[in-house]
VEXKOL-847067 format. One line per 10 residues: their letters; for each residue z, y, x of C-alpha. Coordinates in steps of 0.02 Angstrom, whole numbers, plus 50000, padded with zeros to 5 digits. Each point is the difference from the previous one (the first is absolute). Layout:
# residues N
A) Z/Y/X ~ ...
This chain:
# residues 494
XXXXXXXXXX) 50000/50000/50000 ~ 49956/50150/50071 ~ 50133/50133/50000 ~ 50014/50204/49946 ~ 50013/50029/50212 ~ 49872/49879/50056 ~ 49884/50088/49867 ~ 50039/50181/50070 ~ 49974/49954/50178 ~ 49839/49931/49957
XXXXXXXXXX) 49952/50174/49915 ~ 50041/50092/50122 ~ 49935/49888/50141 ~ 49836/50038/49883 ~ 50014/50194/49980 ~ 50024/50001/50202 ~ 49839/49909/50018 ~ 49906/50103/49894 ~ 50069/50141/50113 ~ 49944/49914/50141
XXXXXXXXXX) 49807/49986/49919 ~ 50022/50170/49936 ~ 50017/50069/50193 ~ 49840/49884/50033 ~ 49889/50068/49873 ~ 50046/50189/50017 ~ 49949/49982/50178 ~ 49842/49909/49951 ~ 49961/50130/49891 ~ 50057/50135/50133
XXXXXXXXXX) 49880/49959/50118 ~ 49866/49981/49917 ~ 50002/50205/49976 ~ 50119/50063/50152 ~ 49863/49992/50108 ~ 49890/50166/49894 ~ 50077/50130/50086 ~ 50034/49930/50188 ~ 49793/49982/50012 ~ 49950/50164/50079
XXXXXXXXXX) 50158/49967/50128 ~ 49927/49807/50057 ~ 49836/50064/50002 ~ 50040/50147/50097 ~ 50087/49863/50125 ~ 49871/49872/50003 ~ 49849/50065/49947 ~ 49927/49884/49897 ~ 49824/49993/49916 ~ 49965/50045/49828
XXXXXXXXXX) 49968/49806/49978 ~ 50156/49947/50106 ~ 50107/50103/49880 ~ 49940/49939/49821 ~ 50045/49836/50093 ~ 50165/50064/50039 ~ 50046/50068/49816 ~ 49901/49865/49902 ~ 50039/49823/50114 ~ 50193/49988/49928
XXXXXXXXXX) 49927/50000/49815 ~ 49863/49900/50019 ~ 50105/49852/50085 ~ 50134/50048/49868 ~ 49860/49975/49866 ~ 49899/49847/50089 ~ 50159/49889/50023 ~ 50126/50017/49856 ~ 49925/49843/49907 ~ 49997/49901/50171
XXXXXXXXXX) 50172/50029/50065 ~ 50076/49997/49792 ~ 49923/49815/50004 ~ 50102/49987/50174 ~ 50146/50056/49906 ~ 49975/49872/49874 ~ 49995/49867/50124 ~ 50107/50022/50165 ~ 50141/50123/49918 ~ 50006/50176/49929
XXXXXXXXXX) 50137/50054/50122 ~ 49930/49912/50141 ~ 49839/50106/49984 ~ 50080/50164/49952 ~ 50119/49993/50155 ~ 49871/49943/50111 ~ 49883/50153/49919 ~ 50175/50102/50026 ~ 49988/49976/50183 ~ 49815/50005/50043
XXXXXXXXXX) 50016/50165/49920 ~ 50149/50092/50105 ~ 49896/49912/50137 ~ 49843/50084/49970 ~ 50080/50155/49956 ~ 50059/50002/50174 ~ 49844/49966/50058 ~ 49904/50148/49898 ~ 50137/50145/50045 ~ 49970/49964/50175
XXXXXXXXXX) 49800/49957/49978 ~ 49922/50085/50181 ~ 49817/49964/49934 ~ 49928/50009/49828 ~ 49955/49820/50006 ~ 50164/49940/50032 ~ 50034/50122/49836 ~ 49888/49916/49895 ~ 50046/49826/50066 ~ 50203/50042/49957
XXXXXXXXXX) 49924/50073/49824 ~ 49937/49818/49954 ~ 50161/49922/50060 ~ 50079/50120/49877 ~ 49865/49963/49856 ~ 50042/49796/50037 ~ 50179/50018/50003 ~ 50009/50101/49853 ~ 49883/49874/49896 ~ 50131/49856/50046
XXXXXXXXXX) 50153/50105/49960 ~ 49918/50072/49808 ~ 49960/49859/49892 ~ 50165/49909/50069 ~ 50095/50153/49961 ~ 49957/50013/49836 ~ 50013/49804/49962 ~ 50172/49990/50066 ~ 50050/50149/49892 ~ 49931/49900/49861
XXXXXXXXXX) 50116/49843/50048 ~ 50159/50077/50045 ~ 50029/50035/49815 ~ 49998/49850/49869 ~ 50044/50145/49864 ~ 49832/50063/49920 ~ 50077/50185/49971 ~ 50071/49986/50174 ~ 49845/49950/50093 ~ 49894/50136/49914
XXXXXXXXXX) 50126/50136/50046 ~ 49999/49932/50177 ~ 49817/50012/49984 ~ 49992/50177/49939 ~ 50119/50041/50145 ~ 49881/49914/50121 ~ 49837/50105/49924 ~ 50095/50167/50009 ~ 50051/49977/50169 ~ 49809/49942/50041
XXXXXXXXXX) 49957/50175/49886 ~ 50129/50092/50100 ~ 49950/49945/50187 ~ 49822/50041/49964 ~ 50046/50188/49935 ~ 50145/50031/50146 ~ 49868/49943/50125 ~ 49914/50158/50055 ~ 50172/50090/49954 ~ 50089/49910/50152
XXXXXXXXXX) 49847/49996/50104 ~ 50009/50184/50002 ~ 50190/50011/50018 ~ 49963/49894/50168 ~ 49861/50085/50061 ~ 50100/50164/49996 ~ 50116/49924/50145 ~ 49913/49864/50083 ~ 49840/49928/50041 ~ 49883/49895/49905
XXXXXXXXXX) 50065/49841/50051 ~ 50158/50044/49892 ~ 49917/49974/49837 ~ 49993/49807/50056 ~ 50178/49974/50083 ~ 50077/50046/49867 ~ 49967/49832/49916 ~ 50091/49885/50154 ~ 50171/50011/49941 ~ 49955/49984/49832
XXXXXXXXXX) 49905/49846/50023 ~ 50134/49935/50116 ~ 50104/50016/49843 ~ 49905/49936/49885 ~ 49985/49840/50122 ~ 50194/50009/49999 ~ 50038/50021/49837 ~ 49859/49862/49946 ~ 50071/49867/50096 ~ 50180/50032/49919
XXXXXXXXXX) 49981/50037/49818 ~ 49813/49929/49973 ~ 49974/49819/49934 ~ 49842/49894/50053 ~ 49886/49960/49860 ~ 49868/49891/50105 ~ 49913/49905/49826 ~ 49859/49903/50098 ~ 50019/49967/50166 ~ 49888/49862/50013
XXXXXXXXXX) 49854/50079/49917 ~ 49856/50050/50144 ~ 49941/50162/50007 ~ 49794/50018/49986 ~ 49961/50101/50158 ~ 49804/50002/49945 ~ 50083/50058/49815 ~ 50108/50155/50102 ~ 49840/50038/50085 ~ 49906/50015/49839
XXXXXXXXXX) 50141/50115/49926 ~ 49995/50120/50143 ~ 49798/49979/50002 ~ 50017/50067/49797 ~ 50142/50108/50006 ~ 49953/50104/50153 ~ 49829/50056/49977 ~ 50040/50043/49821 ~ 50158/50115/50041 ~ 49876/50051/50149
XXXXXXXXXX) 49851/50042/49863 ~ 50115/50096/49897 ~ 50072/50131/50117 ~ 49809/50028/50068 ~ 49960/50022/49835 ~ 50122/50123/49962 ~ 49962/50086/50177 ~ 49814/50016/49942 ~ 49926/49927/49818 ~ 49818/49980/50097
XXXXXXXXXX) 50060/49901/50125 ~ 49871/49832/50022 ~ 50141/49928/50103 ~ 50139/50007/49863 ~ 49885/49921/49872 ~ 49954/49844/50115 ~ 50173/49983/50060 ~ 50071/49987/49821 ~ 49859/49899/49952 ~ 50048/49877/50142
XXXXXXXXXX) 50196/49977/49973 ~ 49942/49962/49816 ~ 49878/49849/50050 ~ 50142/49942/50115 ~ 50149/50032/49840 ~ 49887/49892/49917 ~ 49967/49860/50121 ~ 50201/50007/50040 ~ 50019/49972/49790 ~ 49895/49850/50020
XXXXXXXXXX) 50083/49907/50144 ~ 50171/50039/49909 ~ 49940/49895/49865 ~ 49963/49843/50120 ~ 50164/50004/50092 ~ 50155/49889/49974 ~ 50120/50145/50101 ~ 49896/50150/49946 ~ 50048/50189/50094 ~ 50001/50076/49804
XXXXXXXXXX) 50030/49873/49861 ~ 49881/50068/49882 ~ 50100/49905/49863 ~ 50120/50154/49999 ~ 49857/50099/49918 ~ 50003/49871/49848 ~ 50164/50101/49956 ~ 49956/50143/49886 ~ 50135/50116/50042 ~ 49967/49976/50202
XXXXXXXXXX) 49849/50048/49962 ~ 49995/50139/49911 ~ 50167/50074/50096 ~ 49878/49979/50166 ~ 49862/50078/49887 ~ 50113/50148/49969 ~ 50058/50032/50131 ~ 49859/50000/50110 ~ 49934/50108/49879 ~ 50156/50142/50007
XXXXXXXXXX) 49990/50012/50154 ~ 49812/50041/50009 ~ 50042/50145/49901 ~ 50158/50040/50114 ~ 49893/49989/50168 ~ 49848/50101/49936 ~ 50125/50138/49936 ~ 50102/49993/50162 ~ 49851/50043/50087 ~ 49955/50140/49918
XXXXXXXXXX) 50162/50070/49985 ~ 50022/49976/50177 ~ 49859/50115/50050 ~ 50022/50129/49874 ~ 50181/50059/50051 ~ 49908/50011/50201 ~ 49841/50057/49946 ~ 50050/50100/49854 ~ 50157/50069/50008 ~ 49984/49993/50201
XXXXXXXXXX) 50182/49912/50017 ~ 50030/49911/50177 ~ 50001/49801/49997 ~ 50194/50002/49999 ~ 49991/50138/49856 ~ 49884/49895/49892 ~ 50095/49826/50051 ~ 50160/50090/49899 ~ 49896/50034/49855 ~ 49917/49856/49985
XXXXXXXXXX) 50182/49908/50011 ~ 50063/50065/49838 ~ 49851/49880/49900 ~ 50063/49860/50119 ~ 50173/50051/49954 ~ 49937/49976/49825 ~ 49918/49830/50018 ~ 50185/49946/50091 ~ 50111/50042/49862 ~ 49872/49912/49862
XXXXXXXXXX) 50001/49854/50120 ~ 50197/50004/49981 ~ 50005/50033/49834 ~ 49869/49874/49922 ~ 50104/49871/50028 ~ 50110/50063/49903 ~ 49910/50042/49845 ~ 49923/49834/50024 ~ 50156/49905/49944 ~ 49979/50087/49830
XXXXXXXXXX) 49839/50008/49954 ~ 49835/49896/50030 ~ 49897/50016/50157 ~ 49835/50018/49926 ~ 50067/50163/49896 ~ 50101/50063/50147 ~ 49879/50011/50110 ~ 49859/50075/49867 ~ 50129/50130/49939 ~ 50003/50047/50187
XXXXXXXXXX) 49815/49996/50021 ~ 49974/50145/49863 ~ 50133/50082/50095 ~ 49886/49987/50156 ~ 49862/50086/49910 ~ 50099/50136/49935 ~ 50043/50045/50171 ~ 49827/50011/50027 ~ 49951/50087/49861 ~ 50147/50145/50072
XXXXXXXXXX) 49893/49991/50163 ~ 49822/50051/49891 ~ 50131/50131/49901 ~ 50080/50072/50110 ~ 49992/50130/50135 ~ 50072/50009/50189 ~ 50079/49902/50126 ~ 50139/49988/49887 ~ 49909/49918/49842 ~ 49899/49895/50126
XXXXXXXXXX) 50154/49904/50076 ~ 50107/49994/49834 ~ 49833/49917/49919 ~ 50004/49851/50131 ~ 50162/49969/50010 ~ 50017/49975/49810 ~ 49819/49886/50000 ~ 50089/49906/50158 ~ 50173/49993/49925 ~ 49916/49922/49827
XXXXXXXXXX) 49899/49888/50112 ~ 50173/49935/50115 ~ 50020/49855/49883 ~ 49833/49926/50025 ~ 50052/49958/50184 ~ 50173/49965/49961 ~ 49996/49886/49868 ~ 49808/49945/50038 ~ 50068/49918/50155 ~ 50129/49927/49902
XXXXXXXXXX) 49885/49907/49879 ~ 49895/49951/50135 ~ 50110/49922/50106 ~ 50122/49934/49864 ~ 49841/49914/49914 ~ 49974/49893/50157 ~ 50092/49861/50057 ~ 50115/50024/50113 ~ 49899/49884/50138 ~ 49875/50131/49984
XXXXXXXXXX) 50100/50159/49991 ~ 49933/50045/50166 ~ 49826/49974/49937 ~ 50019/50098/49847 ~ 50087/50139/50115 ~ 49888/50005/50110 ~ 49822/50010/49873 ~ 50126/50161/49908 ~ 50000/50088/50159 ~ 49822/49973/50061
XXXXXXXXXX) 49973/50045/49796 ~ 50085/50170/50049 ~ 49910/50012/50160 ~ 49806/49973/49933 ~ 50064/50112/49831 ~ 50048/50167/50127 ~ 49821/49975/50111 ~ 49899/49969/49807 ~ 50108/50151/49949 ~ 49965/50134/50161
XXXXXXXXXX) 49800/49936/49997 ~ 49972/49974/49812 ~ 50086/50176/49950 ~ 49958/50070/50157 ~ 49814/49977/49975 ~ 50015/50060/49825 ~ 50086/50174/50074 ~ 49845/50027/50147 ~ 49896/49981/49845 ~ 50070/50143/49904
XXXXXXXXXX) 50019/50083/50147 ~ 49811/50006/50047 ~ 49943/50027/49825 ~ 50142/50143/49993 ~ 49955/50093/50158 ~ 49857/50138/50015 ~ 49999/50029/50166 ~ 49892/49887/50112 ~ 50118/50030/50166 ~ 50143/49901/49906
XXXXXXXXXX) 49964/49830/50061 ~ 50053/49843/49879 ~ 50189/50071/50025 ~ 50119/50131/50010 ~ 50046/49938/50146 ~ 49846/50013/50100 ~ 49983/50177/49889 ~ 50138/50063/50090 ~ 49924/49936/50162 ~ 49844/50106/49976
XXXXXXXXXX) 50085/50157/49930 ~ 50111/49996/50182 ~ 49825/50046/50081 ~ 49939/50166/49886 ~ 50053/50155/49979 ~ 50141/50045/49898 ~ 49924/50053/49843 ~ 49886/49857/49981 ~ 50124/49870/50044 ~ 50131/50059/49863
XXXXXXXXXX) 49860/50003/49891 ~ 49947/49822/50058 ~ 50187/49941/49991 ~ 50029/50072/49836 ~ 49838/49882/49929 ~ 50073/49852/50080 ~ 50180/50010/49927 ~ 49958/50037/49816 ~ 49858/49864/50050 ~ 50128/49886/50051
XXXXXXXXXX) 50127/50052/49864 ~ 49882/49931/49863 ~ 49985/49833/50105 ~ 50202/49988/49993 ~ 50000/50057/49809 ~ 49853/49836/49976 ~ 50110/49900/50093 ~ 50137/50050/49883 ~ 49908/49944/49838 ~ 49950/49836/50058
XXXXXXXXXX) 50140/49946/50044 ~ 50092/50064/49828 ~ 49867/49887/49918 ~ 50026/49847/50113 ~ 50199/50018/49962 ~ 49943/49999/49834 ~ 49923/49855/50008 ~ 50116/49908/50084 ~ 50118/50047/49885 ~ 49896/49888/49861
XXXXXXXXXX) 49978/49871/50152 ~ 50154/49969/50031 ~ 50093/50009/49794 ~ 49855/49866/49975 ~ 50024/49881/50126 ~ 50169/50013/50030 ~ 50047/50031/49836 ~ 50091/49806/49962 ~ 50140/50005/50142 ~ 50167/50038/49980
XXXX) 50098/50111/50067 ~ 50062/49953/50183 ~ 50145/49869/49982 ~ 49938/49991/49828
């Protein structure tokens, strides 16, 4: 019998754990933004090509991206906390390794050790989160914490980069994660359980191949695209991660120990929680990205100026992570998370209202804080749908999910914005973007460069304010998505 004290120490032994994941996924999220504003400082110290330093900003995603199914099917089959401490400390490792880079290709070699690492430690982050708690209410809270913190790392990111870059040098912005990953290595190995489900099942080398030969070139295709809508090269790249997605599909089907058990997509609500949430967070990347640029192109705010602004949607999307789980003990998911979705789009529809910097950022933070339950309890549904032998599976296909939504969401929206924005613009000197607008109104004379830069912004203004309507109407229709799909399950613990 198991007594009132043997209960509580488990609990808590639980709520330290998820502390200990928490830590691992705010830095994950961390540095995969802290490294914005230290660029002009490592290229002024290394002087790398234009080519060497998309590399250097792009590498850590694209491994992030490329091996999340891989290393959640590793999870699955040698031991969640084995991976995520051995991710833990190939990560303080190659943080080490990228403060005190002396080349740029030892840079960009210590960026991919960071990209691996942090594809071991995700997907078994979030599946252990999901085991720690047998409680339905209490896993989804833990899993709202877990999002927010994720939400939360991502927003403080250039915040603390600048912060460190106003006292030491560039390297800074990647030491800082050593002692946390030394803790989270610490703290895994005393309050985190092993949840190894499979440990005899092979993994398919050819299949991880196959996933990185899809996943890659698509995420690759996408940010082109966004870069430049004409672009030959994005269309052929995202043509060829498609034929491999496909051919990866297919030899899924034919094996006994498959890298994604495509059985988990015969469950309704794992699919359409994946569905939705990829789906969000094409909206939330595609905004992001246009938000971004018009507080620095726009309002003419510094990096670290616009990095607080754009915090207070992330703050947003953190406290609807936190409370979702919440509201999802008392009413039905598929409601919950519609009735959030019209909030989104009335956020929006303040952004296409309203007026100023003011109206702008109050406008996303509502759409983002009625769009926090989407990740919160999408994850939830996702992962809690699965069995638990595949928890770091089902992790691991919600993150990539996330990943593929934000690069759909910056090229699909972003293409839609140069669109508006050449069929806006009068003057031939203003390029395909405000951007390169700006660039060209540097070189002529005063009055003819406000003039230009004047065209540009109200140019670019009426891209944001597009941007702003479609993605009121796609919250909208996610909205009926997800109250028709999800409109049969309970409550959580229901």
């Amino acid at each position: 019998m198991t007594t009132t004290t043997e209960t509580t120490r488990s609990g808590a032994r639980a709520w330290l754990g998820l502390s200990v994941l928490a830590v691992a996924t705010l830095l994950l999220a961390v540095d995969n933004t802290v490294l914005m504003l230290a660029l002009p400082h490592l290229a002024a110290d290394l002087d790398p090509s234009a080519t060497e330093l998309l590399w250097i900003t792009d590498v850590y995603g694209f491994m992030l991206a490329g091996l999340m199914i891989a290393m959640g099917a590793a999870g699955d089959r040698i031991g969640r906390r084995r991976l995520l401490l051995i991710g833990a400390a190939v990560f303080a490792a190659a943080s080490v390794m990228a403060a005190y880079a002396t080349s740029t290709a030892m840079l960009i070699a210590a960026r991919v050790l960071l990209g691996v690492a942090g594809a071991a430690m995700g997907p078994s982050a979030l599946a252990l989160v999901a085991g720690l708690f047998d409680d339905a209410r209490r896993r989804a809270l833990a899993i709202g914490v877990f999002t927010a913190c994720f939400m939360g790392g991502a927003a403080a990111g250039p915040v603390i980069g600048g912060l460190l870059l106003e006292h030491f040098w560039w390297g800074s912005v990647f030491l800082m994660a050593v002692p946390l990953m030394i803790l989270v290595v610490a703290g895994g190995l005393m309050v985190l359980p092993e949840t190894a489900a499979r440990g005899s099942g092979r993994i398919d080398l050819l299949s991880v191949a196959m996933s990185l030969a899809a996943i890659l070139p698509l995420v690759y295709g996408l940010k082109e695209l966004a870069d430049d809508p004409g672009r030959p090269v994005a269309y052929a790249a995202i043509a060829a991660g498609l034929v491999c997605g496909a051919a990866f599909v297919r030899r899924q089907r034919r094996l006994a120990e498959p890298l994604v058990d495509l059985r988990l997509f015969g469950s309704r609500t794992f699919s359409a929680a994946l569905l939705i949430l990829a789906l969000a967070l094409v909206v939330q990347g595609g905004v992001y990205l246009f938000v971004s640029q018009h507080l620095q192109l726009v309002e003419g705010l510094s990096p670290l100026a616009a990095g607080l602004w754009m915090a207070l949607p992330a703050l947003g999307l953190a406290a609807g992570s936190l409370a979702a789980p919440v509201l999802g003990g008392v009413f039905r998911p598929g409601p919950l998370l519609g009735a959030g979705l019209v909030v989104s789009a009335a956020g929006f529809a303040v952004v296409v209202a309203g007026d100023g910097l003011g109206a702008l950022v109050a406008g996303v933070t509502i759409a983002f804080l009625g769009m926090a339950p989407v990740g919160a309890l999408g994850i939830d549904l996702i992962v809690g749908s699965a069995p638990r032998e595949r928890a770091g599976s089902a992790s691991a296909l919600a993150e990539c999910g996330g990943e593929l939504g934000v690069a759909l969401g910056i090229a699909l929206l972003g293409s839609v914005g140069t669109a508006v924005y050449g069929a806006t613009v009068r003057s031939p000197q203003a390029g395909d973007s405000l951007a390169e607008a700006l660039g060209t109104a540097a070189t002529l004379p005063p009055g003819p460069a406000a003039a230009l830069v004047e065209q540009a912004q109200a140019a670019f203004g009426q891209s944001l304010l597009t941007v702003a309507v479609v993605s009121a109407v796609l919250s909208l229709a996610l909205a009926v998505v997800s109250m028709t799909l999800l409109r049969r399950l309970p409550p959580i613990g229901g």
